[in-house]
C-alpha positions in Angstrom: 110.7 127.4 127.4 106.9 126.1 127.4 104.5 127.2 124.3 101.0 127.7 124.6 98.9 126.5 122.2 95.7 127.5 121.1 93.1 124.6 122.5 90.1 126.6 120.9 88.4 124.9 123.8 85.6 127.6 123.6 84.4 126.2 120.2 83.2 123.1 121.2 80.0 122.1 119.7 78.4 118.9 120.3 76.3 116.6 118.1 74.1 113.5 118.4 76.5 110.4 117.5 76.1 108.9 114.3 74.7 105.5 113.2 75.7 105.5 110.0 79.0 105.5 108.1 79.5 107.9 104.7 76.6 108.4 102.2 76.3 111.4 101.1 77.7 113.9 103.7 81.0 111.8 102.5 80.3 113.1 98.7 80.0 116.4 99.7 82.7 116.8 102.4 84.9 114.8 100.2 84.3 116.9 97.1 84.2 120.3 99.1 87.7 119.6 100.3 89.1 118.8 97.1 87.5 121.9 94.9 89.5 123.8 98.1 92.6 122.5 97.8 93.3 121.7 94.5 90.1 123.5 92.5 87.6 121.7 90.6 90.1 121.2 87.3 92.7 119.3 89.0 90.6 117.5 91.5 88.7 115.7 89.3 91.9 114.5 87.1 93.7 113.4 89.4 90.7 111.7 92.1 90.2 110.3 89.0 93.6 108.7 88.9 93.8 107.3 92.3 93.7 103.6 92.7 93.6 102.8 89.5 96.0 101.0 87.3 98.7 102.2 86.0 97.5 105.5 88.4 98.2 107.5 91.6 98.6 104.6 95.2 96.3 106.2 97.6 98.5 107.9 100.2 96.3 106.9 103.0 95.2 103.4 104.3 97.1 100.5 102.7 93.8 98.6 101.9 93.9 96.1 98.7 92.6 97.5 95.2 89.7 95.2 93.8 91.4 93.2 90.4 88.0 94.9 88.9 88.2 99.3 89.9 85.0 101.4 89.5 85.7 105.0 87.9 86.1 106.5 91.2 87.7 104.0 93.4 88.5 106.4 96.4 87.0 107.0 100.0 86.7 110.1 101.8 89.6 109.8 103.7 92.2 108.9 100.3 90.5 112.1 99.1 91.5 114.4 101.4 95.0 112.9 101.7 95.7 113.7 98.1 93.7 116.8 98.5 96.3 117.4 101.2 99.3 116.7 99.0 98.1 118.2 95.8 97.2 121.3 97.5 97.7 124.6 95.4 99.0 126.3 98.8 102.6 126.7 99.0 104.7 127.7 102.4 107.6 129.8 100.6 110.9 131.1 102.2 109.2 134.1 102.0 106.5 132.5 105.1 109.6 130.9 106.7 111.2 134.8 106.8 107.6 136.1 108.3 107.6 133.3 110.6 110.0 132.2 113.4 110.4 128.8 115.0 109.0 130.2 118.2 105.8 131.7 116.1 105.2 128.6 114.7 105.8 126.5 117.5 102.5 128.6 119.2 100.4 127.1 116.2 98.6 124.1 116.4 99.0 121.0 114.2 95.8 122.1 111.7 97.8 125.4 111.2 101.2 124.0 110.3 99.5 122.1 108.2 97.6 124.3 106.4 100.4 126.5 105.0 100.6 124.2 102.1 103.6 122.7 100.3 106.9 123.4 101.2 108.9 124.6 98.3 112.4 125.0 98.7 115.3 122.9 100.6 115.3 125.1 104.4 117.9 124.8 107.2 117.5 126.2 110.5 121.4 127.5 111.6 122.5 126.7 115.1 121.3 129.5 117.2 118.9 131.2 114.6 115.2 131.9 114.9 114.0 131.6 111.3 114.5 128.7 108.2 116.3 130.2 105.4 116.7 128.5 102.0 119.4 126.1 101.5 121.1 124.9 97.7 120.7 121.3 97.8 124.2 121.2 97.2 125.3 122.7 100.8 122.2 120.8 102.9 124.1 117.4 101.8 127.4 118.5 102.6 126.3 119.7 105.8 124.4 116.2 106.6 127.6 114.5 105.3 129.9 116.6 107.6 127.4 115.4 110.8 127.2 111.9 109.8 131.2 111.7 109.0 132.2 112.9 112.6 130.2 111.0 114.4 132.2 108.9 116.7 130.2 105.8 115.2 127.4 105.1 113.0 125.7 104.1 115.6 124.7 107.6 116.4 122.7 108.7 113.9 119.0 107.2 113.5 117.1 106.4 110.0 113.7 106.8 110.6 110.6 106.2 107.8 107.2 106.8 107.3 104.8 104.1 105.8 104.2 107.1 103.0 107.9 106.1 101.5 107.7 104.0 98.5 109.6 100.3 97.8 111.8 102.1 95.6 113.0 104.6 98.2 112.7 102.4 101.0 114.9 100.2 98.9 117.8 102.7 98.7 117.2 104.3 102.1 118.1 101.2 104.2 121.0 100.3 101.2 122.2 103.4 102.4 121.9 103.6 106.0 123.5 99.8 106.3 126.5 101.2 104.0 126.7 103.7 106.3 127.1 100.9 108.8 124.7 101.1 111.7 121.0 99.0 111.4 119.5 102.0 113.3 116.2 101.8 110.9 113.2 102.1 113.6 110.0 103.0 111.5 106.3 104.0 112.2 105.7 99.8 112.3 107.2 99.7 115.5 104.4 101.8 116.6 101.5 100.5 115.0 101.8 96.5 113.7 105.2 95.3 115.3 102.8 93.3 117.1 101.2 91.5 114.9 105.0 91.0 113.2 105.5 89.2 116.2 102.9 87.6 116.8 101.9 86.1 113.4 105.8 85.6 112.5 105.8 82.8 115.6 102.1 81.3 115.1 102.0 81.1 111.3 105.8 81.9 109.9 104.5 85.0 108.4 103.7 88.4 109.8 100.8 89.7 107.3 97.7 89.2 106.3 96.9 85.4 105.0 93.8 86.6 103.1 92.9 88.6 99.7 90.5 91.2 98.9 88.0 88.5 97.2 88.3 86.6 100.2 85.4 88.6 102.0 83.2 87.8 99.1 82.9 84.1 100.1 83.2 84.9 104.0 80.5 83.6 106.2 81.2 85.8 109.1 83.9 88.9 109.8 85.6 89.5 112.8 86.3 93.0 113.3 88.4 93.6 116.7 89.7 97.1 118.1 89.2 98.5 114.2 87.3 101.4 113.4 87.5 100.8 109.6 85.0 104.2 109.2 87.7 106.4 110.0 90.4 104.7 109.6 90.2 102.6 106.5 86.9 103.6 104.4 87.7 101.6 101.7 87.3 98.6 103.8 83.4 99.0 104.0 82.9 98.2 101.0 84.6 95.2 101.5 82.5 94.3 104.5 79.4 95.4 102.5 80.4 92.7 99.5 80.4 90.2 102.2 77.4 91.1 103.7 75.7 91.1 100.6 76.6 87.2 99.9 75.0 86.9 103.8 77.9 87.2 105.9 77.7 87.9 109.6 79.8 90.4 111.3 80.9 90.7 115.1 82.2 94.0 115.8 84.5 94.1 119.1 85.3 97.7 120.3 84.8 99.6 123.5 83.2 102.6 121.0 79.7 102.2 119.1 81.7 103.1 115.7 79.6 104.3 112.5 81.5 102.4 110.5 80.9 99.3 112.5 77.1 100.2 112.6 75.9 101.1 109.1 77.2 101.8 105.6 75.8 103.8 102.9 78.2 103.5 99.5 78.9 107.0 98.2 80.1 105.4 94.8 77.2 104.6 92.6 79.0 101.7 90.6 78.8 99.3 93.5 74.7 99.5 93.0 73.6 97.1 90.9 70.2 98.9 89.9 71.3 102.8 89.0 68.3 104.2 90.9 69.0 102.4 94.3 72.3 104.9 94.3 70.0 108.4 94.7 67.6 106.5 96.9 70.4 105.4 99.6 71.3 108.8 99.5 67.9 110.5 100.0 66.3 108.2 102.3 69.5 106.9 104.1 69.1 103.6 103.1 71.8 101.4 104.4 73.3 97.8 104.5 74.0 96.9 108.0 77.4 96.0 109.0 77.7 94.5 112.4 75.3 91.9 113.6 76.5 91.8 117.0 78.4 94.5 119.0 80.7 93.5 122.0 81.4 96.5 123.3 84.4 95.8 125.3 86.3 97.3 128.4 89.4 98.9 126.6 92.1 96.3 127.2 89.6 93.4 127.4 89.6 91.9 124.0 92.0 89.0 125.2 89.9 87.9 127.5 86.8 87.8 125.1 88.8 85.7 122.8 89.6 83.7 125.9 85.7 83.4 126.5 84.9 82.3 123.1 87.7 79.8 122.7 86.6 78.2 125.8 83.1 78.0 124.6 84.4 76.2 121.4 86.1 73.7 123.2 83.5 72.9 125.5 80.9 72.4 122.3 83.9 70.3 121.4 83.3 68.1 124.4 79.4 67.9 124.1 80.1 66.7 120.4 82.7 65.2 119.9 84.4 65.0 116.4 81.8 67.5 115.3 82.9 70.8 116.2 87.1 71.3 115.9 89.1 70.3 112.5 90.9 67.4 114.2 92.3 66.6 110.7 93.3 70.2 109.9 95.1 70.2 113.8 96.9 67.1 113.6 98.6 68.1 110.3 99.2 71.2 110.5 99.2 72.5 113.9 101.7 72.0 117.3 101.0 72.6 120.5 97.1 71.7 120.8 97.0 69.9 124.1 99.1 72.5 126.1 96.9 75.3 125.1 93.6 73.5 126.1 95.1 72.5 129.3 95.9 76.1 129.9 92.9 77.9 129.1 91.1 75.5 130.9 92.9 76.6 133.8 91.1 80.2 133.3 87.9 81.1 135.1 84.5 82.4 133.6 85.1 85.2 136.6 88.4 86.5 135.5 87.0 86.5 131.8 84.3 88.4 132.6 85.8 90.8 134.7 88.2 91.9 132.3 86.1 91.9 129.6 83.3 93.7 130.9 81.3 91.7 129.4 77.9 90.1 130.3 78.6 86.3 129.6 75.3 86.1 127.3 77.0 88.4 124.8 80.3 86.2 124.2 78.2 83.1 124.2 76.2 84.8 121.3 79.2 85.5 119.5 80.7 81.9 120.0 77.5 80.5 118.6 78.2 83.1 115.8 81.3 81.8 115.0 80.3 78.3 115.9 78.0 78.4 112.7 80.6 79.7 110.3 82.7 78.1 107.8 84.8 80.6 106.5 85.9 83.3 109.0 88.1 86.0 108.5 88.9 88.6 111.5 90.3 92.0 111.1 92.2 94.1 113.9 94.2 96.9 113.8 95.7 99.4 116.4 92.9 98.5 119.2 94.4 95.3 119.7 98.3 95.9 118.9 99.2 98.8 121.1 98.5 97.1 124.5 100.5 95.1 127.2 99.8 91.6 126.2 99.4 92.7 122.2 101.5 89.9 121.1 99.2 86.8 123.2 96.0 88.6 122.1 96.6 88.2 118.0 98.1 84.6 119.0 94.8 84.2 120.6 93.0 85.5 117.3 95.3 82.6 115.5 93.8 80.1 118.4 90.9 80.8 116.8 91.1 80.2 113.5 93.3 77.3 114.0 90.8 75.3 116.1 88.6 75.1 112.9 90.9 75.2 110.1 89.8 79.0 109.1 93.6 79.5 107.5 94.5 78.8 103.9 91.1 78.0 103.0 88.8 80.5 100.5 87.0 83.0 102.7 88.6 82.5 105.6 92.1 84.0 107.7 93.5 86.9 109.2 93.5 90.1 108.2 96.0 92.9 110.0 94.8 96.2 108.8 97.8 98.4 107.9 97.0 102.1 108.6 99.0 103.7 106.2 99.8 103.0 102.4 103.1 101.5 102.2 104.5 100.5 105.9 104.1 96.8 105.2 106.4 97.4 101.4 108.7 99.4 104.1 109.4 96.0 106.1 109.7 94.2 102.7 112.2 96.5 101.4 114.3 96.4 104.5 113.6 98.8 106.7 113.8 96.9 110.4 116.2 97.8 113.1 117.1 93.6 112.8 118.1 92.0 109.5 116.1 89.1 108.0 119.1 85.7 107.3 118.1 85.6 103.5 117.6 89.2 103.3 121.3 90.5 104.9 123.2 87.5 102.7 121.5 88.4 99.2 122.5 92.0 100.3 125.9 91.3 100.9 125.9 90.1 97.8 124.6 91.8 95.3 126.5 94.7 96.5 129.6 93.4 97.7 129.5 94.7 101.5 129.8 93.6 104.7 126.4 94.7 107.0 126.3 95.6 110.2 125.5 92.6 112.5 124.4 94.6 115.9 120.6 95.3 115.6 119.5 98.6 115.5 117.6 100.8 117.7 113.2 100.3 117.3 111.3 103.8 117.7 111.1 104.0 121.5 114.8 102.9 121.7 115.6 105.5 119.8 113.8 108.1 121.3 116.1 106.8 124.6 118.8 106.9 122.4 118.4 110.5 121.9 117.4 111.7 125.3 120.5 109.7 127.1 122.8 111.4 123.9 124.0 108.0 122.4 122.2 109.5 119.0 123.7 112.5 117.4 121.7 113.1 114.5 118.5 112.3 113.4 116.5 111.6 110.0 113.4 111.3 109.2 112.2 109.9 105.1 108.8 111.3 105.5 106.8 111.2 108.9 106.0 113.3 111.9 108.0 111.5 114.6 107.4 114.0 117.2 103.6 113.7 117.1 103.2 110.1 116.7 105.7 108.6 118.7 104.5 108.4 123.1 105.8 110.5 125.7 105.7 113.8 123.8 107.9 115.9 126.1 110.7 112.5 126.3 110.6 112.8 122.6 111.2 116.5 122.2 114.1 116.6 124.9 115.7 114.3 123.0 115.2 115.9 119.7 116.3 119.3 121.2 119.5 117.2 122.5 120.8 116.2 118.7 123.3 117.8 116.9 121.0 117.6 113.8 117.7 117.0 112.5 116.9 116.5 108.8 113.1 115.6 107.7 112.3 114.4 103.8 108.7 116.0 104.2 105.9 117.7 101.9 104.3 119.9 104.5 105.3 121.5 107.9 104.5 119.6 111.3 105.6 119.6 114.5 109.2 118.0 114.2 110.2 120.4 112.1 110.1 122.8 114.4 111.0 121.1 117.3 114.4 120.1 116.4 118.4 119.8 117.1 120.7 122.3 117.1 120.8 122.0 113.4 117.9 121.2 111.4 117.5 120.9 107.6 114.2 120.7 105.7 114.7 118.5 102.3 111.4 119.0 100.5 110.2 116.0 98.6 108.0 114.9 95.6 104.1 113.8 96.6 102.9 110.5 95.2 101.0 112.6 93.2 103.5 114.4 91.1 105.4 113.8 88.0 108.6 112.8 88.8 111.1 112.9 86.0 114.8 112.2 86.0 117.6 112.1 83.6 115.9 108.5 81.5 112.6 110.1 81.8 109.3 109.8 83.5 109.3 107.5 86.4 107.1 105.6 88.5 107.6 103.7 92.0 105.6 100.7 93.6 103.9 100.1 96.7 102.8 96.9 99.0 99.0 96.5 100.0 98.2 94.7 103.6 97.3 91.6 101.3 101.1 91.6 99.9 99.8 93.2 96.7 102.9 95.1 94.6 101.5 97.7 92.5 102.5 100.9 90.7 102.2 104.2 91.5 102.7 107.3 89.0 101.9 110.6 89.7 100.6 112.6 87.5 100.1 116.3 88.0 103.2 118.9 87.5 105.3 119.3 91.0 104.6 121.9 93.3 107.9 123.6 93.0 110.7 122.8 90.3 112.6 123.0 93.6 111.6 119.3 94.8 113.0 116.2 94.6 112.1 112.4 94.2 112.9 110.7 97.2 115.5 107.8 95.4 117.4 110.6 94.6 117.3 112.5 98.0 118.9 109.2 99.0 121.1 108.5 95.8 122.5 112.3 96.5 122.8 111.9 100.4 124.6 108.7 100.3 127.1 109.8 97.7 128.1 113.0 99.6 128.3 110.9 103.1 129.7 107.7 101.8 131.9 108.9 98.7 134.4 106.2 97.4 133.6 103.7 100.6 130.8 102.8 98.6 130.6 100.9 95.4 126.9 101.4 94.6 126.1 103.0 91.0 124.0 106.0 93.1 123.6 107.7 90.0 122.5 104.7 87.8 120.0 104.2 90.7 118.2 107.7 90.9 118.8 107.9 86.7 116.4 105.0 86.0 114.2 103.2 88.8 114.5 100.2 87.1 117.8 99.5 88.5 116.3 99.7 92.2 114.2 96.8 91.2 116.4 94.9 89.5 118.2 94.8 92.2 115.3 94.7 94.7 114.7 91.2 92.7 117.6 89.7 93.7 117.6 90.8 97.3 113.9 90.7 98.7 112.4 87.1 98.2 109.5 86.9 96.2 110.8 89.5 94.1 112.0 88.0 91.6 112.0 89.6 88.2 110.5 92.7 89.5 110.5 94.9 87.1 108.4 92.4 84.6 106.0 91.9 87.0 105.2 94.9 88.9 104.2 96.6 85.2 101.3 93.5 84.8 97.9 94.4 84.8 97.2 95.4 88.7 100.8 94.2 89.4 101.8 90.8 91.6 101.2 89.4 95.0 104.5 88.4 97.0 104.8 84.8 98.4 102.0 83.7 101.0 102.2 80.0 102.4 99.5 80.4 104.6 97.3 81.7 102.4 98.1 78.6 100.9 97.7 76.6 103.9 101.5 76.3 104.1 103.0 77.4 107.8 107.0 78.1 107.1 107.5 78.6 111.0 110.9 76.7 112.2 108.6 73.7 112.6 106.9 73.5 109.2 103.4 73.7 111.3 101.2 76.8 112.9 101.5 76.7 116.1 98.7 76.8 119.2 99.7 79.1 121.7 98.8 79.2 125.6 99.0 82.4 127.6 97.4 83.8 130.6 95.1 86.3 131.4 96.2 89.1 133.1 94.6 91.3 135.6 94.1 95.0 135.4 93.0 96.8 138.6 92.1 100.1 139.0 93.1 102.1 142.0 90.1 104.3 143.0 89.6 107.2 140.5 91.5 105.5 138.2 90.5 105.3 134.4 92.1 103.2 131.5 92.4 105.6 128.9 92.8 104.8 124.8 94.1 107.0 121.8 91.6 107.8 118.8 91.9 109.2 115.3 88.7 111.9 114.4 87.3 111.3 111.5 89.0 114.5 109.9 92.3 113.6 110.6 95.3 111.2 108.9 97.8 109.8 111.3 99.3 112.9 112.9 97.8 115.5 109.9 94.8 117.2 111.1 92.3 118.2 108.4 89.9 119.9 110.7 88.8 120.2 114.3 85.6 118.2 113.7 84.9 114.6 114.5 81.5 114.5 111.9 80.8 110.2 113.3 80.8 111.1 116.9 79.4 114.4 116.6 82.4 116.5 118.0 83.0 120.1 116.8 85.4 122.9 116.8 88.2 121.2 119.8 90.0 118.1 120.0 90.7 118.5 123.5 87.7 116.6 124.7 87.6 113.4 127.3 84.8 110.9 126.5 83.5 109.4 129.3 80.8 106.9 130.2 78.2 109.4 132.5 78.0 106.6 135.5 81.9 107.7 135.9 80.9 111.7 135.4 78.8 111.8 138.2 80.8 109.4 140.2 84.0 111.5 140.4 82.0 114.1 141.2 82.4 116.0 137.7 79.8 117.1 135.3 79.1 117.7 131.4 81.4 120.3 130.1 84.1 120.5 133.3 87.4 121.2 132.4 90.0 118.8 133.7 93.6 118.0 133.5 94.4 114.4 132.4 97.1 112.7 134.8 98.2 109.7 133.4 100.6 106.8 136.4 103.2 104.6 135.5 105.9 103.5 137.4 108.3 106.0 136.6 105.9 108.6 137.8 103.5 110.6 136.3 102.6 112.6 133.8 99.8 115.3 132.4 98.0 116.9 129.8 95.8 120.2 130.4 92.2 121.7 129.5 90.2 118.5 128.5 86.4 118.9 128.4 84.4 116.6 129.8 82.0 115.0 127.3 79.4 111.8 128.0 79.9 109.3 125.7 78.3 105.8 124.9 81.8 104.0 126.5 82.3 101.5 128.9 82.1 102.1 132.8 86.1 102.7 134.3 87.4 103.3 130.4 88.0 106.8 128.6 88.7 108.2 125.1 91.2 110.7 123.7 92.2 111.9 120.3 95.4 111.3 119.2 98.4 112.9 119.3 97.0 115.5 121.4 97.5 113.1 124.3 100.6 111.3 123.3 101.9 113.3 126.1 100.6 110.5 128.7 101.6 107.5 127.5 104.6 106.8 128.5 108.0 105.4 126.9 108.5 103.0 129.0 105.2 101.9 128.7 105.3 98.9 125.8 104.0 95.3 124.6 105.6 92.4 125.4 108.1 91.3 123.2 106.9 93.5 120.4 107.5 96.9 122.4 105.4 98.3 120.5 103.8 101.7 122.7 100.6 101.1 124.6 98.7 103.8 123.5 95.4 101.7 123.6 95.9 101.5 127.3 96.9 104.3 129.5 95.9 104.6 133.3 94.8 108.2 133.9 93.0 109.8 136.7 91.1 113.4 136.3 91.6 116.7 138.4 90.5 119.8 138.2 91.5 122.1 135.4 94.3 124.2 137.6 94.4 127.0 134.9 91.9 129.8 134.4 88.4 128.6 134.4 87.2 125.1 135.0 84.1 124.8 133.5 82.9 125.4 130.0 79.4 125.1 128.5 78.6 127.3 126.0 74.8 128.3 125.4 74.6 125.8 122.7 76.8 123.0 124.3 74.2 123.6 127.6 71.3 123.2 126.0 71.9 120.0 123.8 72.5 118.3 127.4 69.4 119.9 128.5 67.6 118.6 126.0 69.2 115.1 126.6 70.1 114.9 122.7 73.6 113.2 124.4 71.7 110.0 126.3 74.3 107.5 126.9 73.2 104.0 126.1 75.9 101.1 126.4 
């Protein structure tokens, strides 16, 4: 049966865009959210805690921690995620008894949300309409029955959030391999399995080959399909250290992004004079971020690394022996001469079309580059979740080889993970393949035999469970509904397993849309004490520059009813596995340490774990090409060549990409309002570049459906308004996972199949509901006033 869900379409309020990034509408939005949720008390104890050592990992971005932490070493966003966790609202059997599935399901993602923690383990019963509570006891036994009759392991899916620490991560994929299938697909295959990929073939290693202080000695940053603003504040500061020392910075991103723009620090330690902290505040005073803006057709950035690569080369060949490292290329690179022949072989026309660029703009950004000794370059999800993903970041390592701008201070790539611990995740084990050295120190140290099929990825699983050859499915942490593509694909096969189980803190959409069985197992937050039978324990995390740190909550639990995830797993696995396994479960949930003891002997680079995860600010795991080591199967980084592809547009046609509003984490929505680009009181808005308004015949505040084509036909999403937008001609912007629904399953990178959500081939009708136009009295006359001038 189809839902309707509120759109609140008829609150849309609209705002100039902003130019500026935080400041002090950060201080008071951050500080009004946390007096909300937690009240003034608790907030400032535990905001106080977070990202410190010794303190509370930030739930949100996985940015580094500075070796040196101010007293408040938060951003807005890691503020309302632990606002969001430690929230003194609680969602009680007694809601689940008020509320049915069906009642919720009418709700929209903010609402869910909102209810506050859950507080007791909840099962839905085949055939009922409401969640009851559960004994902990009877929910295992009940998972354990599932899993035991499935015809093979093979039929159940693991799944895990980046939120799930080392130490449960650890156990989880221990577990799931015991259990014997390799069926681990995590949220990494949707964001960074990409830049896995791509980096794992170029340089041997599929991170980041930079640290934190690295930006301090940068001479120019590289900042491609990132919105660090909104999605990583704490990265600002960062780029504000570097432009400080006189960095440049090239900003490449279809969107004008405040937090590319402009950057006012709302923490008053990172002034040097105390009284330049109230002035930036007053007067907006701010240090300027991006020196040059490239604001590129959404799919283009390849061939704007194409453009500037062939500029470098041809400097190459009006100097001679002046511009490339030829020393740094000869001994440590492969492959040189096949990728200049090939990229010789593609046109200035092809470049720019693509691109959208004028060619003035990449020659200025060549030249910027050109003048740099230490680059680093940043991307994130505007660069990995694309057809040619994988060539694009091999073009970033082009790049940077050319010059020698790896594994020297200052200078190298920088992935920026998106949420706290998804790169520890991949450390720990959790990947639908196994790693050599990784599966034989397994097999070891626990005296088992793994499972040598590979595992289903996320979008194999979500066929998995829509063909039925997955049974049940569980999720550590996570809202895999919402943030995996092809929302109705994913709930079909949802609704088509025999059980669901989510490890969660708060209701979202899975849980409600969900097997014939579905079980809620309420979890400890990051920020909570978590005690267990040797005492108080703590777990560790992996920043995106390989940092291993601890995290230890420290407020009191929201219900005595929760549990740690280790011992969710330590509990499921002896119920499911019983005597076929020979794992001390109970030593392991008793005492963390024994996770990383053995963690140590398993994960290389681990060694002695527990000694060196309790230093000051923790360890860093093993980087050779930080080091200017390359440990591909050649012992040398390697050049790639790739083409260009070509994207045409039919006529109509628009290439659509997926954005996160500033008020939002992942798939948890904070609020409806988008405070950077000036969007208010709906998500269901289309940006569009006004050239493409008037040309499809539409105008400011319309109401369309959004049909999104691939080949296996088509697919829509309902009541959009139409909203001008400084965006590039033939190229549209949607919030995420409110459109999820049009980008398609089948629809994945290259060899990384990682979703292309960044890239999504829509065309517009006519809203075929009720109404097709909506401009309120204040909406009307902002356009009137032409407050919304589009300047690209």
């Amino acid at each position: 049966m189809k839902t309707e869900i509120p759109d609140k379409i008829d609150s849309l309020e609209v705002e100039d865009v902003r130019k500026t990034a935080a400041g002090l509408s950060a201080i008071i939005t951050t500080m009004q959210r946390a007096y909300d949720e937690m009240g003034v008390r608790k907030a400032v104890s535990t905001l106080l805690k977070l990202n410190q050592k010794g303190g509370i990992d930030c739930q949100s971005c996985a940015w580094a921690d500075p070796e040196e932490r101010t007293m408040a070493e938060f951003c807005e966003n890691g503020a309302k995620a632990l606002s969001d966790e430690a929230t003194n609202k609680r969602a009680t059997p007694n809601f689940f008894a008020k509320y049915s599935v069906a009642d919720m399901s009418v709700q929209d993602d903010q609402w869910l949300n909102a209810q506050g923690r859950i507080t007791h383990p909840m099962i839905l019963r085949e055939d009922a309409t409401h969640y009851e509570p559960v004994s902990w006891e009877e929910a295992f036994a009940l998972i354990a029955d599932e899993l035991n009759s499935l015809a093979s392991p093979d039929e159940a899916v693991f799944y895990t959030s980046g939120r799930t620490s080392n130490e449960a991560a650890f156990l989880y994929q221990l577990f799931a391999r015991q259990f014997g299938t390799n069926n681990l697909p995590d949220c990494s295959n949707m964001c960074h399995e990409s830049t896995g990929v791509a980096l794992s073939e170029a340089i041997g290693l599929g991170k980041a080959s930079i640290r934190i202080e690295d930006f301090e000695k940068a001479d120019l940053i590289i900042v491609i399909g990132q919105n660090p603003g909104t999605n990583a504040p704490r990265m600002m500061s960062s780029l504000q250290d570097a432009k400080r020392n006189g960095a440049k910075m090239i900003a490449v991103n279809p969107l004008p992004e405040a937090g590319l723009r402009n950057f006012i620090n709302p923490n008053p330690q990172h002034y040097s004079n105390p009284l330049k902290f109230p002035l930036a505040l007053l007067t907006g005073q701010s240090t300027q971020l991006a020196d040059l803006h490239l604001p590129v057709r959404v799919g283009g950035d390849m061939a704007v690394l194409k453009g500037i690569l062939k500029i470098v080369l041809e400097r190459e060949k009006q100097n001679p022996g002046k511009v490339l490292d030829h020393q740094f290329i000869k001994e440590n690179t492969n492959g040189f001469e096949a990728f200049a022949a090939n990229l010789e072989k593609i046109g200035w026309e092809e470049i720019l079309e693509q691109s959208g660029l004028l060619k003035a703009l990449i020659e200025e950004a060549a030249e910027l580059y050109l003048g740099a000794e230490r680059v680093i370059t940043c991307w994130a999800m505007g660069v990995t979740q694309h057809r040619e993903s994988v060539a694009t970041i091999q073009d970033i390592v082009n790049l940077h080889l050319l010059r020698g701008q790896i594994g020297r201070p200052g200078a190298g790539l920088c992935p920026v993970r998106g949420h706290s611990n998804v790169q520890g995740d991949r450390t720990m084990g959790i990947w639908e393949q196994m790693n050599p050295v990784f599966r034989k120190n397994l097999e070891k140290e626990f005296d088992f035999q793994t499972p040598e099929k590979d595992g289903f990825n996320t979008v194999e699983a979500l066929e998995a469970m829509h063909d039925g050859r997955a049974r049940v499915f569980f999720a550590m942490g996570g809202n895999f509904l919402s943030a995996t593509p092809d929302t109705r694909y994913t709930a079909k096969g949802l609704r088509q397993c025999d059980l669901t189980v989510q490890v969660i803190t708060k209701l979202n959409r899975t849980a409600i849309v969900t097997g014939r069985k579905s079980i809620i197992l309420p979890c400890l937050g990051r920020s909570e004490i978590d005690r267990q039978a040797s005492g108080e324990q703590f777990v560790s995390t992996e920043s995106t520059t390989l940092q291993v740190q601890t995290s230890r909550g420290v407020i009191k639990p929201a219900s005595e009813h929760l549990r740690s995830e280790p011992w969710i797993v330590a509990e499921m696995a002896k119920a499911v596995l019983g005597k076929r396994s020979k794992v001390d479960w109970d030593a392991m949930a008793k005492d963390y340490d024994n996770i990383r003891e053995a963690i140590s002997k398993v994960v290389p680079g681990a060694e002695n774990y527990n000694i060196r995860v309790r230093q000051d600010g923790g360890f860093y795991l093993p980087n050779p090409p930080h080091e200017g080591r390359f440990p591909t199967d050649i012992g040398k980084a390697k050049f790639t060549a790739s083409s260009l592809p070509e994207v045409k547009l039919a006529e109509g046609q628009l290439i659509m990409t997926t954005i996160r509003a500033h008020n939002q984490f992942n798939t948890t929505i904070y609020e409806t309002d988008d405070r950077y680009r000036g969007i208010n009181g709906t998500r269901r808005v289309i940006l569009m570049n006004s050239e493409d308004i008037e040309e499809r015949g539409l105008a400011t505040g319309d109401v369309v459906d959004i049909v999104s084509h691939f080949g296996d036909g088509e697919r829509r999403a309902e009541k959009f308004i139409v909203v001008p937008y400084p965006i590039p001609k033939t190229c549209a912007a949607t919030y995420f996972p409110e459109t999820n629904v049009l980008v398609p399953h089948g629809s994945t990178a290259l060899r990384s199949n990682c979703p292309t959500s960044k890239m999504v081939i829509i065309t517009l009708e006519a809203h075929r509901g009720k109404g097709g136009r909506f401009i309120s009295e204040k909406f009307h006359s902002q356009y009137a006033e032409g407050k919304r001038h589009v300047e690209v």
